[in-house]
Predicted model as a PDB file, atoms N, CA, C, CB and O in Angstrom, pLDDT in the B-factor column:
MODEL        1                                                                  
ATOM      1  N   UNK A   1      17.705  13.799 -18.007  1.00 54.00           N  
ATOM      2  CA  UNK A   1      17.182  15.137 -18.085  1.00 54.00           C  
ATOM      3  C   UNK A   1      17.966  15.881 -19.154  1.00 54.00           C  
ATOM      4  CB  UNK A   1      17.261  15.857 -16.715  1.00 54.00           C  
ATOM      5  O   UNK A   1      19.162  15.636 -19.309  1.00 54.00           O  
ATOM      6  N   UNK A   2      17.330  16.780 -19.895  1.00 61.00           N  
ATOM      7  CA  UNK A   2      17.801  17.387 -20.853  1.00 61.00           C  
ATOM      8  C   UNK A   2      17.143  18.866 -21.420  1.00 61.00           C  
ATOM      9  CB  UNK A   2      17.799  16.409 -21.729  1.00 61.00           C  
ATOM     10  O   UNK A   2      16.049  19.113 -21.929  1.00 61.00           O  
ATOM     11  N   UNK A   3      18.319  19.731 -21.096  1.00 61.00           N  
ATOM     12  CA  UNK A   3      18.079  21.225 -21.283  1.00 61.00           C  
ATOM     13  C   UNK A   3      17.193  21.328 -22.485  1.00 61.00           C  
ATOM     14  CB  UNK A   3      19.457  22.089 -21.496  1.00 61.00           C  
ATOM     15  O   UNK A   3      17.456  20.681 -23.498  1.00 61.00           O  
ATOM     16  N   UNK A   4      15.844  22.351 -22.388  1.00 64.00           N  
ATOM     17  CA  UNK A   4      15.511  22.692 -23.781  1.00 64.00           C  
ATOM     18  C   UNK A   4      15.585  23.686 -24.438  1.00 64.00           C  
ATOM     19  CB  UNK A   4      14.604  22.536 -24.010  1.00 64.00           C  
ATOM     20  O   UNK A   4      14.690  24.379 -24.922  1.00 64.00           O  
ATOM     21  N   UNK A   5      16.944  23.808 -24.479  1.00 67.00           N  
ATOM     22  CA  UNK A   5      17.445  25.334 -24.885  1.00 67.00           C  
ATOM     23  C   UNK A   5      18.105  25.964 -24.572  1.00 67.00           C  
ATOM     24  CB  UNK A   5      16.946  26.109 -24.881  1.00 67.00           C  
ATOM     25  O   UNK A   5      18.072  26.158 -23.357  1.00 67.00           O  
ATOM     26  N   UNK A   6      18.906  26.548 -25.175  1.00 75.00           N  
ATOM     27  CA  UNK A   6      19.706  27.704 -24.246  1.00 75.00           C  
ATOM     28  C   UNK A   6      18.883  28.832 -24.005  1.00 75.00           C  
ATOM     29  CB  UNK A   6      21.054  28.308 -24.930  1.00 75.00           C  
ATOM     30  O   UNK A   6      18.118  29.374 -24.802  1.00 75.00           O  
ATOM     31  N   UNK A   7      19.150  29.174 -22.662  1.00 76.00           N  
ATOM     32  CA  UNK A   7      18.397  30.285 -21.751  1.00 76.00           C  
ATOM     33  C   UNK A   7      17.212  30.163 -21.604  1.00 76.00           C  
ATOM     34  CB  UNK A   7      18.451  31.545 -22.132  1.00 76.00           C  
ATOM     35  O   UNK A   7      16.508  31.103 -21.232  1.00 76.00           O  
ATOM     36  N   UNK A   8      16.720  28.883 -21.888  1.00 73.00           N  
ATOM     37  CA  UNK A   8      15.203  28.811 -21.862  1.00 73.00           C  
ATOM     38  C   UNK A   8      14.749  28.470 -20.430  1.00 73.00           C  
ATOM     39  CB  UNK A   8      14.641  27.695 -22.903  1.00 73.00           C  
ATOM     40  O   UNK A   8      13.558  28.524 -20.121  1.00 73.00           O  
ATOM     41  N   UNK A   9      15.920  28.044 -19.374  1.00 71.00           N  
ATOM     42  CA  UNK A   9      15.300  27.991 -18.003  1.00 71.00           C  
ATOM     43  C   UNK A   9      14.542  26.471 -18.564  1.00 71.00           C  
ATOM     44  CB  UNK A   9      14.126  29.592 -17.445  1.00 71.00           C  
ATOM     45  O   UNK A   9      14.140  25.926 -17.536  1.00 71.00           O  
ATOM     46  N   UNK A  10      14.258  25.747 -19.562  1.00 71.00           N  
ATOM     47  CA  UNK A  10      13.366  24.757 -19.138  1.00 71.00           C  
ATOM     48  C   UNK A  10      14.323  23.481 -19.143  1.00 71.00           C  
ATOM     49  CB  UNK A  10      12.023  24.650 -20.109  1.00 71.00           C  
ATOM     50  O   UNK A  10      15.539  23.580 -19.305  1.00 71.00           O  
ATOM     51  N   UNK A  11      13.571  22.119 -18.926  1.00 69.00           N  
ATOM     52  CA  UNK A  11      14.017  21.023 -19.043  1.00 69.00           C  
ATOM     53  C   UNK A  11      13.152  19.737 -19.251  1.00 69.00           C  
ATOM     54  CB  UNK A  11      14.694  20.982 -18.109  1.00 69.00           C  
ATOM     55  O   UNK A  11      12.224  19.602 -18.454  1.00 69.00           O  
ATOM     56  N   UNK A  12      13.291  18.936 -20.044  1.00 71.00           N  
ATOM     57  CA  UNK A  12      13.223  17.935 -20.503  1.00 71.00           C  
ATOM     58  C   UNK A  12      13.521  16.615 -19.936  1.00 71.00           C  
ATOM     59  CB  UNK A  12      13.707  18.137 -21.297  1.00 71.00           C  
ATOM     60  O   UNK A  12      14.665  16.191 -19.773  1.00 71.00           O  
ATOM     61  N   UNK A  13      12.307  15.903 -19.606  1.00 74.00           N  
ATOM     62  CA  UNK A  13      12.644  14.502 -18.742  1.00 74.00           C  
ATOM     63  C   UNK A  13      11.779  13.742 -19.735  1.00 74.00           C  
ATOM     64  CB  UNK A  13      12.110  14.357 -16.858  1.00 74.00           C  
ATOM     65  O   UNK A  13      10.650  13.930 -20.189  1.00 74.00           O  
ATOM     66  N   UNK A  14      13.086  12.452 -19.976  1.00 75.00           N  
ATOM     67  CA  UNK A  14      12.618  11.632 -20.949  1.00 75.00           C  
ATOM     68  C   UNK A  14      12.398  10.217 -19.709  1.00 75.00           C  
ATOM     69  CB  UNK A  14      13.866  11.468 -22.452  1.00 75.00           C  
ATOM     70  O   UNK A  14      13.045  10.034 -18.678  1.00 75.00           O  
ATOM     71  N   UNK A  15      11.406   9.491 -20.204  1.00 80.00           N  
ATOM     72  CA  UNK A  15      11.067   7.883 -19.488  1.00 80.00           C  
ATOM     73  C   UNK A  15      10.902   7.086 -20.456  1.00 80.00           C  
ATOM     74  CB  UNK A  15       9.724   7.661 -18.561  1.00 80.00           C  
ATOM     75  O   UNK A  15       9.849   7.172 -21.088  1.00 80.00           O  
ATOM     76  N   UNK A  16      11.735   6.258 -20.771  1.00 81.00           N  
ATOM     77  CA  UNK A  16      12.339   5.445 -21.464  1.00 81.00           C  
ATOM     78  C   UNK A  16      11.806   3.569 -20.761  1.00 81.00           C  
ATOM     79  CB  UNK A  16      14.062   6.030 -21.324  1.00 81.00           C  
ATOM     80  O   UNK A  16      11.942   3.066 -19.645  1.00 81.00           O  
ATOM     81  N   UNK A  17      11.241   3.067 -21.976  1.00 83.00           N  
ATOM     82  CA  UNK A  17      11.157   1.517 -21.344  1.00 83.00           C  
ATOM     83  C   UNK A  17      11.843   0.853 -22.334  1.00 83.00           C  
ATOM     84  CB  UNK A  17       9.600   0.792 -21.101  1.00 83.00           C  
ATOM     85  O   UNK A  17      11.500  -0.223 -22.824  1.00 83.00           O  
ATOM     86  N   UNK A  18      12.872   1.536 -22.641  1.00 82.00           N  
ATOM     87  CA  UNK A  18      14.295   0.634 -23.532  1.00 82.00           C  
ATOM     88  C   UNK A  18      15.477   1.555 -23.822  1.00 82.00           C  
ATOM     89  CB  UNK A  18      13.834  -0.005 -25.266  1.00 82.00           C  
ATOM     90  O   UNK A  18      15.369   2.782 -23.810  1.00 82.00           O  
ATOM     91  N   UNK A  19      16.520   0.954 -24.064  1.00 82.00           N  
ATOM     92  CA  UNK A  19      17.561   1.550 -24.180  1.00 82.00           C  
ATOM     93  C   UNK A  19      17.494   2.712 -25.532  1.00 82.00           C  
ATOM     94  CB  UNK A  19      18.578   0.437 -24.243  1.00 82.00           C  
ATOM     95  O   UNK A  19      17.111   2.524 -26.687  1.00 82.00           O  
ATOM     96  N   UNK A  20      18.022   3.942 -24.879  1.00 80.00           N  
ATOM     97  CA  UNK A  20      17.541   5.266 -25.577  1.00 80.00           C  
ATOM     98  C   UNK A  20      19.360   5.692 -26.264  1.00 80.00           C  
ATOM     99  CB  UNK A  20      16.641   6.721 -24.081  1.00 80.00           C  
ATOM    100  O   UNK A  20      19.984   6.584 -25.689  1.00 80.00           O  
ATOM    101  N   UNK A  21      19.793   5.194 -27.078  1.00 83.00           N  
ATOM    102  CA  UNK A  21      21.275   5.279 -27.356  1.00 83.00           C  
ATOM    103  C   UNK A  21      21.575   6.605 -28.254  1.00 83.00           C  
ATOM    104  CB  UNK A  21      21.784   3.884 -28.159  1.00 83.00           C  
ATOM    105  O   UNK A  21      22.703   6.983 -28.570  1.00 83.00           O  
ATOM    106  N   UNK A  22      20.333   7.247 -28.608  1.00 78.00           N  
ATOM    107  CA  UNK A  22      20.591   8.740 -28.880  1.00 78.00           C  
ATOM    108  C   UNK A  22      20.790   9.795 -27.708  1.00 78.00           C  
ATOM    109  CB  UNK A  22      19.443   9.224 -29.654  1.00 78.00           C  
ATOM    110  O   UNK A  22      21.479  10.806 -27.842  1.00 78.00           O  
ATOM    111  N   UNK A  23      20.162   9.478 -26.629  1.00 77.00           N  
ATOM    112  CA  UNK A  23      20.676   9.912 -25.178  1.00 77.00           C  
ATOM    113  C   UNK A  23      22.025   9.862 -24.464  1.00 77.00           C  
ATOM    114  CB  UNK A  23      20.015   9.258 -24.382  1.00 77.00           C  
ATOM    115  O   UNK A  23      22.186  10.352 -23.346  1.00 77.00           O  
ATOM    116  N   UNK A  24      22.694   9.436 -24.946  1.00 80.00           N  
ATOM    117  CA  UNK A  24      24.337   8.496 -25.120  1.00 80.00           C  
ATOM    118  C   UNK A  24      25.138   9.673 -25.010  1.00 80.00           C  
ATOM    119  CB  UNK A  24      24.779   7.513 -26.844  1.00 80.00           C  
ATOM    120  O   UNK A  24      25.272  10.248 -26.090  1.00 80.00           O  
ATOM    121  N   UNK A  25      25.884  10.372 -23.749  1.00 81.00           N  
ATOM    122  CA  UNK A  25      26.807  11.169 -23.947  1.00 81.00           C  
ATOM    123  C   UNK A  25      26.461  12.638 -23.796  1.00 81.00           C  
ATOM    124  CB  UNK A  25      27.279  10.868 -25.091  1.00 81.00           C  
ATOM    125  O   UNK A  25      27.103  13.582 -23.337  1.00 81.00           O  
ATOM    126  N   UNK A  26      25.321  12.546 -24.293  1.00 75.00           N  
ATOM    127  CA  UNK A  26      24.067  13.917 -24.616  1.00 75.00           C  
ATOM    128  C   UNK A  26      24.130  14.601 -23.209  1.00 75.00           C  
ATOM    129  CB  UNK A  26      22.068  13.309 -25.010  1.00 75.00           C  
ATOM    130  O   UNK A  26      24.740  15.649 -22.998  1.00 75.00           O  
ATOM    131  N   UNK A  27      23.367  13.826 -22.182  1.00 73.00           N  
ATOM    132  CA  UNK A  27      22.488  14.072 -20.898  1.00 73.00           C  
ATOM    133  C   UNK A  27      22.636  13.346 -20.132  1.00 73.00           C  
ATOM    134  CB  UNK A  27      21.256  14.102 -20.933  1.00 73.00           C  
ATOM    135  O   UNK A  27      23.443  12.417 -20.176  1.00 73.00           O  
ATOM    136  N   UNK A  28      21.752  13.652 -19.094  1.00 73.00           N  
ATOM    137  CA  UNK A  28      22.243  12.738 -17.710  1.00 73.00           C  
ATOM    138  C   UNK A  28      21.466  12.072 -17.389  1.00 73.00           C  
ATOM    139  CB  UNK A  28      22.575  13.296 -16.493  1.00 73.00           C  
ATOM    140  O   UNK A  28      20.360  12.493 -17.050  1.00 73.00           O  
ATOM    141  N   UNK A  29      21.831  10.655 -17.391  1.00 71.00           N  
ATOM    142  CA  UNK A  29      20.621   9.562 -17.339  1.00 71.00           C  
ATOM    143  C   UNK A  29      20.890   9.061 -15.922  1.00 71.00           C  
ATOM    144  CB  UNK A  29      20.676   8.204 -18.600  1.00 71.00           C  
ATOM    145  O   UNK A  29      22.019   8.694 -15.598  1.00 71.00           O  
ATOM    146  N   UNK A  30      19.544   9.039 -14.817  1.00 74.00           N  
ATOM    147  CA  UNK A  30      19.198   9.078 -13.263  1.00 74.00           C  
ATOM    148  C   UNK A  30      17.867   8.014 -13.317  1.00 74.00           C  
ATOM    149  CB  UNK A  30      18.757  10.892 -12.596  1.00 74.00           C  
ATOM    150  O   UNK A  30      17.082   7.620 -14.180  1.00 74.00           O  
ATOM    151  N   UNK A  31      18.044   7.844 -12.202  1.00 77.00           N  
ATOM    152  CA  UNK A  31      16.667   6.977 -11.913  1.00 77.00           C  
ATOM    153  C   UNK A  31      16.166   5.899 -12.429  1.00 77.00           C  
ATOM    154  CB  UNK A  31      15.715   7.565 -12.081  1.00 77.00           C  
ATOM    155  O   UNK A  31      16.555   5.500 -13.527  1.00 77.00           O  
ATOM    156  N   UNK A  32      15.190   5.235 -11.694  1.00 80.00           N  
ATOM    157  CA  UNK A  32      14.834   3.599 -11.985  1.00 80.00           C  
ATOM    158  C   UNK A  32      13.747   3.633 -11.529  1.00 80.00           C  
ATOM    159  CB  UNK A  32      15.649   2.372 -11.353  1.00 80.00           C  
ATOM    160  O   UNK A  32      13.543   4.355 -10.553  1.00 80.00           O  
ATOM    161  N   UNK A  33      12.587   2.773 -12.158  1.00 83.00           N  
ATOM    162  CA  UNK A  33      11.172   2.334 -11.432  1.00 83.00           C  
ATOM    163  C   UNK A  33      11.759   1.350 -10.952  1.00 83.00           C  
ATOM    164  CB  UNK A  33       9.757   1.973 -12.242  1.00 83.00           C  
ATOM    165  O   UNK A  33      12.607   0.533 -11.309  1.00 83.00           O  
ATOM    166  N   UNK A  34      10.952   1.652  -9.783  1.00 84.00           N  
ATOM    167  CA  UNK A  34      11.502   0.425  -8.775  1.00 84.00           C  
ATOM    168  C   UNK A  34       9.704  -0.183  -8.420  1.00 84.00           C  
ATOM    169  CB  UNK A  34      12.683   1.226  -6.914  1.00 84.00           C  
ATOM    170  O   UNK A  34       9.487  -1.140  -7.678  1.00 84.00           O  
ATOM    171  N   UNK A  35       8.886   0.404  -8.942  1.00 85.00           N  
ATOM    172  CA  UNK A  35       7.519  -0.389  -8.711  1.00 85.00           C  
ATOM    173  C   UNK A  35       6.354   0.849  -9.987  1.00 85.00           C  
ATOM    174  CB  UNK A  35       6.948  -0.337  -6.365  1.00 85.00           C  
ATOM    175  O   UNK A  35       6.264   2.064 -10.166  1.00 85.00           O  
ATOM    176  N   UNK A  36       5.900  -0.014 -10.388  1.00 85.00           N  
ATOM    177  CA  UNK A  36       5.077   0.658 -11.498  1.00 85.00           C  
ATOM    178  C   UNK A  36       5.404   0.588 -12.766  1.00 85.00           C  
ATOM    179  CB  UNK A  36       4.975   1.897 -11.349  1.00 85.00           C  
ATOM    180  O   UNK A  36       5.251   1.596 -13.455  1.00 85.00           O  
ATOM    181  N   UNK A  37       5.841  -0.426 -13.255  1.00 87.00           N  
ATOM    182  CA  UNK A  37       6.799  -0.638 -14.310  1.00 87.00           C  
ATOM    183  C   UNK A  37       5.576  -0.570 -15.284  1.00 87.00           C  
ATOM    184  CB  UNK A  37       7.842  -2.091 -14.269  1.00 87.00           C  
ATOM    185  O   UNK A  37       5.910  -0.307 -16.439  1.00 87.00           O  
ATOM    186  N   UNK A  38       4.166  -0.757 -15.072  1.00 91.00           N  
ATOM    187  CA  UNK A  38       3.386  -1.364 -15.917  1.00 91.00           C  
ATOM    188  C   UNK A  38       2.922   0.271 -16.346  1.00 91.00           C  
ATOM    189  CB  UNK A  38       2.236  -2.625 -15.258  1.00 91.00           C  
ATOM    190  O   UNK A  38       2.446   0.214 -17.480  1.00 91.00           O  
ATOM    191  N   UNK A  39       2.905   1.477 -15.905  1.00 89.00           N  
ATOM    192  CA  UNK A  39       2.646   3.042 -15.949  1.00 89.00           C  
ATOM    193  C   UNK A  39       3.759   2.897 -17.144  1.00 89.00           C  
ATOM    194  CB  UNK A  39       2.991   4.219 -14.335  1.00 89.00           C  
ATOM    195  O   UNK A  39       3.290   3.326 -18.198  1.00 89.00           O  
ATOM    196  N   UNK A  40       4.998   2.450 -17.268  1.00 88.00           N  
ATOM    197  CA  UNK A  40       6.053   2.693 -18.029  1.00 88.00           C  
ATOM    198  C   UNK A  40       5.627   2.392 -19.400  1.00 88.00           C  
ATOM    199  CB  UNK A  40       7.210   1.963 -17.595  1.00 88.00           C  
ATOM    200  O   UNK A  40       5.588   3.210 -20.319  1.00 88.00           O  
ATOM    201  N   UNK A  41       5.264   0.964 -19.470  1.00 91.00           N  
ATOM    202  CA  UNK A  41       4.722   0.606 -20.417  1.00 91.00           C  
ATOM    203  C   UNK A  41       3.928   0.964 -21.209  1.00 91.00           C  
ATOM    204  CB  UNK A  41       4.482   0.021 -20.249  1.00 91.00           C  
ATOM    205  O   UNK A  41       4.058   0.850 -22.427  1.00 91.00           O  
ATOM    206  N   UNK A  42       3.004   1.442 -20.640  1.00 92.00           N  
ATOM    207  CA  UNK A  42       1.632   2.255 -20.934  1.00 92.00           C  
ATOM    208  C   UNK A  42       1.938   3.591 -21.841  1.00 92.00           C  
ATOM    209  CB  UNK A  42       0.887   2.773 -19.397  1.00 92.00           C  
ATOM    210  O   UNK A  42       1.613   3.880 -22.992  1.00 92.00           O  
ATOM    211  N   UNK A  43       2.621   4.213 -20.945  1.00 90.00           N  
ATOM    212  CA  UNK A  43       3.340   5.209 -21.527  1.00 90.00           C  
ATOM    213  C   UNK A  43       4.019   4.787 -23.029  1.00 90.00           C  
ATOM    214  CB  UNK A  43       4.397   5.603 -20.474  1.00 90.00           C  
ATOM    215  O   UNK A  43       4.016   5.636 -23.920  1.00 90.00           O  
ATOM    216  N   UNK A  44       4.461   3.764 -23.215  1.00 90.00           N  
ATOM    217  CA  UNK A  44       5.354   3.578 -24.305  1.00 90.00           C  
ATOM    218  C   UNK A  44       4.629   3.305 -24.913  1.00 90.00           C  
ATOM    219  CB  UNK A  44       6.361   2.844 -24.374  1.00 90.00           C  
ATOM    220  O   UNK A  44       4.972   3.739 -26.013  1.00 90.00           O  
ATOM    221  N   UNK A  45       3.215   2.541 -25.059  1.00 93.00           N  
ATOM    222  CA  UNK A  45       2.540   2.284 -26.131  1.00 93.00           C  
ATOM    223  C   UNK A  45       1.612   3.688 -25.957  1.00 93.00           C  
ATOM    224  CB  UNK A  45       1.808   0.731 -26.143  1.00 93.00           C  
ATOM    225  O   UNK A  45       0.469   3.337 -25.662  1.00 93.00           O  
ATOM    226  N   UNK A  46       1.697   4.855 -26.023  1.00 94.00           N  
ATOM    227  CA  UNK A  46       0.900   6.008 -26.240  1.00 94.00           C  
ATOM    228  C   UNK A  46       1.471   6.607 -27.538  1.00 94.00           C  
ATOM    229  CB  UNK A  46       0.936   7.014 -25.000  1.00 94.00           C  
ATOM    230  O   UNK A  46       2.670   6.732 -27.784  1.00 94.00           O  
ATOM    231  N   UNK A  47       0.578   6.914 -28.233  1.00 96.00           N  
ATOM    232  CA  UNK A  47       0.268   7.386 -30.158  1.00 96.00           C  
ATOM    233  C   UNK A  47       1.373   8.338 -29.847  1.00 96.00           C  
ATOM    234  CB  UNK A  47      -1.658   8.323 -30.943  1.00 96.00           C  
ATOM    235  O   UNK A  47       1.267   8.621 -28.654  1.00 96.00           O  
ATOM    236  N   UNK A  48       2.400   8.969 -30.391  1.00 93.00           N  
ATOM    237  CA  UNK A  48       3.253   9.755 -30.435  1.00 93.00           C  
ATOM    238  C   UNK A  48       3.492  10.633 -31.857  1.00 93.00           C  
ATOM    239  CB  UNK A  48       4.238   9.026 -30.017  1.00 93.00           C  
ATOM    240  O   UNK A  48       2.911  10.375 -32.911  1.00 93.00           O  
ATOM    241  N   UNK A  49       4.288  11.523 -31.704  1.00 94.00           N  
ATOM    242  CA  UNK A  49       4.343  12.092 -33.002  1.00 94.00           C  
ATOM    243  C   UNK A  49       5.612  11.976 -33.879  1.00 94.00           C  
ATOM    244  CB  UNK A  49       4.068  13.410 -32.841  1.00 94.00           C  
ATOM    245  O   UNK A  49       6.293  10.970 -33.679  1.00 94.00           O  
ATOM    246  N   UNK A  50       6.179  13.151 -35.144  1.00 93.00           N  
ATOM    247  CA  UNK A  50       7.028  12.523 -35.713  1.00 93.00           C  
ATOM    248  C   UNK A  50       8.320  12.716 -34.952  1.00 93.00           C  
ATOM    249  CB  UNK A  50       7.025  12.867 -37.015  1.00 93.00           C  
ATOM    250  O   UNK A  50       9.385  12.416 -35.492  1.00 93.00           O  
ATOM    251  N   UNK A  51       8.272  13.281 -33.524  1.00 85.00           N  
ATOM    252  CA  UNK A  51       9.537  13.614 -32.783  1.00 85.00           C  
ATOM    253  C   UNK A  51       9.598  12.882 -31.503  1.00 85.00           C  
ATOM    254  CB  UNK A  51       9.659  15.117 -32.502  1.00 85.00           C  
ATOM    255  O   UNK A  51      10.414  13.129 -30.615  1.00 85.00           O  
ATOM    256  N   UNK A  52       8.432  11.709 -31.445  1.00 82.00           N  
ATOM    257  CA  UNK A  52       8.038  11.151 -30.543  1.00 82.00           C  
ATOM    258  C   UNK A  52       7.404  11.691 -29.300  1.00 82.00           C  
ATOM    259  CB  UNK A  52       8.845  10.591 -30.372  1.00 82.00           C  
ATOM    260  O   UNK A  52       7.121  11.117 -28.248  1.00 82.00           O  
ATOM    261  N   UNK A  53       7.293  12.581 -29.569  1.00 86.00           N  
ATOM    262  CA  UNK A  53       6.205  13.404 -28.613  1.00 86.00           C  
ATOM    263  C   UNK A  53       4.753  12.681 -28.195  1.00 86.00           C  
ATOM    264  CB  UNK A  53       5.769  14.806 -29.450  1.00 86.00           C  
ATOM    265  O   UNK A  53       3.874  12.540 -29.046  1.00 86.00           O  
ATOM    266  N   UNK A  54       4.623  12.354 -27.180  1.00 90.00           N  
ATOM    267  CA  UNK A  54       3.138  12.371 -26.950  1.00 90.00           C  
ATOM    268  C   UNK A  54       1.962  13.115 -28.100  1.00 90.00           C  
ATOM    269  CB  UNK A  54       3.041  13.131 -25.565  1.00 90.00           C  
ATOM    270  O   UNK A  54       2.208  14.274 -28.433  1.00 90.00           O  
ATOM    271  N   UNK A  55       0.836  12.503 -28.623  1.00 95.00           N  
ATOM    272  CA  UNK A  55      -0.362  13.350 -29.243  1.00 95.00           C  
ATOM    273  C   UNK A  55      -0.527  14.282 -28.490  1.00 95.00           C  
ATOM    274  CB  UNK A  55      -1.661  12.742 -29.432  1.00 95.00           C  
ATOM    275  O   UNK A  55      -0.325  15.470 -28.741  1.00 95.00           O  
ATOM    276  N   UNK A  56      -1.156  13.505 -26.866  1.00 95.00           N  
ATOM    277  CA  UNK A  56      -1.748  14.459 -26.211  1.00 95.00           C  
ATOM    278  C   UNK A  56      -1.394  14.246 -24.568  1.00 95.00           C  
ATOM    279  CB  UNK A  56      -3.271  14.415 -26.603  1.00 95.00           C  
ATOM    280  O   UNK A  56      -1.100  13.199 -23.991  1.00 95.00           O  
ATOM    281  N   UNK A  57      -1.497  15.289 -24.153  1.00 92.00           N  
ATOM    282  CA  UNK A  57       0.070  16.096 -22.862  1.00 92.00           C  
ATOM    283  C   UNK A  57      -0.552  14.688 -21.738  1.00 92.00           C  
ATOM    284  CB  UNK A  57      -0.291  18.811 -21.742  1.00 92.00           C  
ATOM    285  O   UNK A  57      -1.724  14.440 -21.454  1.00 92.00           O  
ATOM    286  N   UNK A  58       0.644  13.995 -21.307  1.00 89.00           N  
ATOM    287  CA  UNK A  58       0.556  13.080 -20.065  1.00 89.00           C  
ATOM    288  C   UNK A  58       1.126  14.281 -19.075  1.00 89.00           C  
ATOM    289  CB  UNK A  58       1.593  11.448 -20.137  1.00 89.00           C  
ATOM    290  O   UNK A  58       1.819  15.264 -19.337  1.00 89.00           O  
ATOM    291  N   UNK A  59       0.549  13.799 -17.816  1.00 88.00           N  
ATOM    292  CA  UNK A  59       0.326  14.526 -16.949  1.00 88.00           C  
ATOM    293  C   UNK A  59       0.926  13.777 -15.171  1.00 88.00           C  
ATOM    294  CB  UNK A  59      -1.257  14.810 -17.261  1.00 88.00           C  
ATOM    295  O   UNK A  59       0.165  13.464 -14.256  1.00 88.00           O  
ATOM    296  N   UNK A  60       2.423  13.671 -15.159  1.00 84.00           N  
ATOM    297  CA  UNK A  60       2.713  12.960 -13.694  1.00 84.00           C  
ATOM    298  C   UNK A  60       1.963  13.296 -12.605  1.00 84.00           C  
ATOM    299  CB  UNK A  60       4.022  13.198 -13.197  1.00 84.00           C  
ATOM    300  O   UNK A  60       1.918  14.523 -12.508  1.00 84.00           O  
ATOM    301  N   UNK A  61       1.295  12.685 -11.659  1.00 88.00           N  
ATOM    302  CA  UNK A  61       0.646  13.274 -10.472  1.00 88.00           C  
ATOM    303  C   UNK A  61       1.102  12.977  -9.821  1.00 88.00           C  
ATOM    304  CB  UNK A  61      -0.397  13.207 -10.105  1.00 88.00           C  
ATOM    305  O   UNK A  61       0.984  13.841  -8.952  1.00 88.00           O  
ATOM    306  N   UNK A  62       1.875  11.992  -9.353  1.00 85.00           N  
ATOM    307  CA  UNK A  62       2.405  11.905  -7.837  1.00 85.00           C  
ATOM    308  C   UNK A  62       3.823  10.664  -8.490  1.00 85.00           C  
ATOM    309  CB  UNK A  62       0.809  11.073  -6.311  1.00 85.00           C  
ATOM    310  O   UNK A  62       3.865   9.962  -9.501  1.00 85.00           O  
ATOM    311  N   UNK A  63       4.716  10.849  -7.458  1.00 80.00           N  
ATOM    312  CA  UNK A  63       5.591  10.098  -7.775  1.00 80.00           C  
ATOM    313  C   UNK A  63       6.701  10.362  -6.196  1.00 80.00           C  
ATOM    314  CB  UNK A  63       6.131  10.539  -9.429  1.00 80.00           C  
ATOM    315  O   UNK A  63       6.506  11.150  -5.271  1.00 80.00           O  
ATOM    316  N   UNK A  64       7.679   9.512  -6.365  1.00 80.00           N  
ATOM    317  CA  UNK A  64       8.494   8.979  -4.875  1.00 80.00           C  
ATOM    318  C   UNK A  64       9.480   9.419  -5.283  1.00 80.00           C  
ATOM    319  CB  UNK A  64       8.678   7.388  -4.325  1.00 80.00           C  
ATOM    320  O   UNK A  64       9.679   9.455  -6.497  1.00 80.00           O  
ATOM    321  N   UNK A  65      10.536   9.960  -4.240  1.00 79.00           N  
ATOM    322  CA  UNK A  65      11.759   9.605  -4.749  1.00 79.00           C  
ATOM    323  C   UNK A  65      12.780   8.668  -3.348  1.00 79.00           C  
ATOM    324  CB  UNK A  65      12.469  11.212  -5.338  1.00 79.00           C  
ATOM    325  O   UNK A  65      13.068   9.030  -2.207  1.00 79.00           O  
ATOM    326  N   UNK A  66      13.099   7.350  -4.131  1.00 77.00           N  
ATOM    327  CA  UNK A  66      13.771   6.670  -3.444  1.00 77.00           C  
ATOM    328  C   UNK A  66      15.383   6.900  -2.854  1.00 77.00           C  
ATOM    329  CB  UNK A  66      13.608   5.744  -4.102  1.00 77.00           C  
ATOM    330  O   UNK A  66      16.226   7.010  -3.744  1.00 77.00           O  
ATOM    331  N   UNK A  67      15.802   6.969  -1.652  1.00 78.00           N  
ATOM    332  CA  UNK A  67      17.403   7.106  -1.351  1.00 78.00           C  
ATOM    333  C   UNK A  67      17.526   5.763  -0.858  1.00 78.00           C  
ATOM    334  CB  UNK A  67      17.973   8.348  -0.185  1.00 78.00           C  
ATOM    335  O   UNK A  67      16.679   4.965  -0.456  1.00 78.00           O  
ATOM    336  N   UNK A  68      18.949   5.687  -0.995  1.00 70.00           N  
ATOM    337  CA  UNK A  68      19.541   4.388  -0.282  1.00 70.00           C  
ATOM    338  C   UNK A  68      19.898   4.961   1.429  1.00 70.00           C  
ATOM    339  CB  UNK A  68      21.217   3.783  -1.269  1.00 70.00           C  
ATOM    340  O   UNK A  68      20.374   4.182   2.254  1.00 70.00           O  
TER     341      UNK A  68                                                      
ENDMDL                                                                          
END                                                                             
């Protein structure tokens, strides 16, 4: 997760299906698919821009969160 801004109140969640080594030190890297790996993928092959942005807005609808 990663602040977008100062005072902007917002935040930034990156999903990564490879090692993201500009994230390195930056932010706080949490969480694991633990089933749906193939949504991950999908995601990674989506047209992006020159900041790697999505073209056009993906939209999470439902998701888990696992505890031990």
């Amino acid at each position: 997760m990663a602040n977008n801004g100062r005072n902007t109140n917002n935040s930034q969640f990156f999903i990564t299906a490879s090692r993201a080594q500009w994230l390195d030190g930056k932010n706080v890297v949490f969480g694991a698919v633990v089933s749906g790996g193939d949504v991950v993928i999908n995601l990674d092959d989506l047209p992006v821009d020159s900041k790697f942005k999505p073209i056009e807005d993906v939209t999470i609808v439902d998701c888990k969160v696992q505890t031990d």
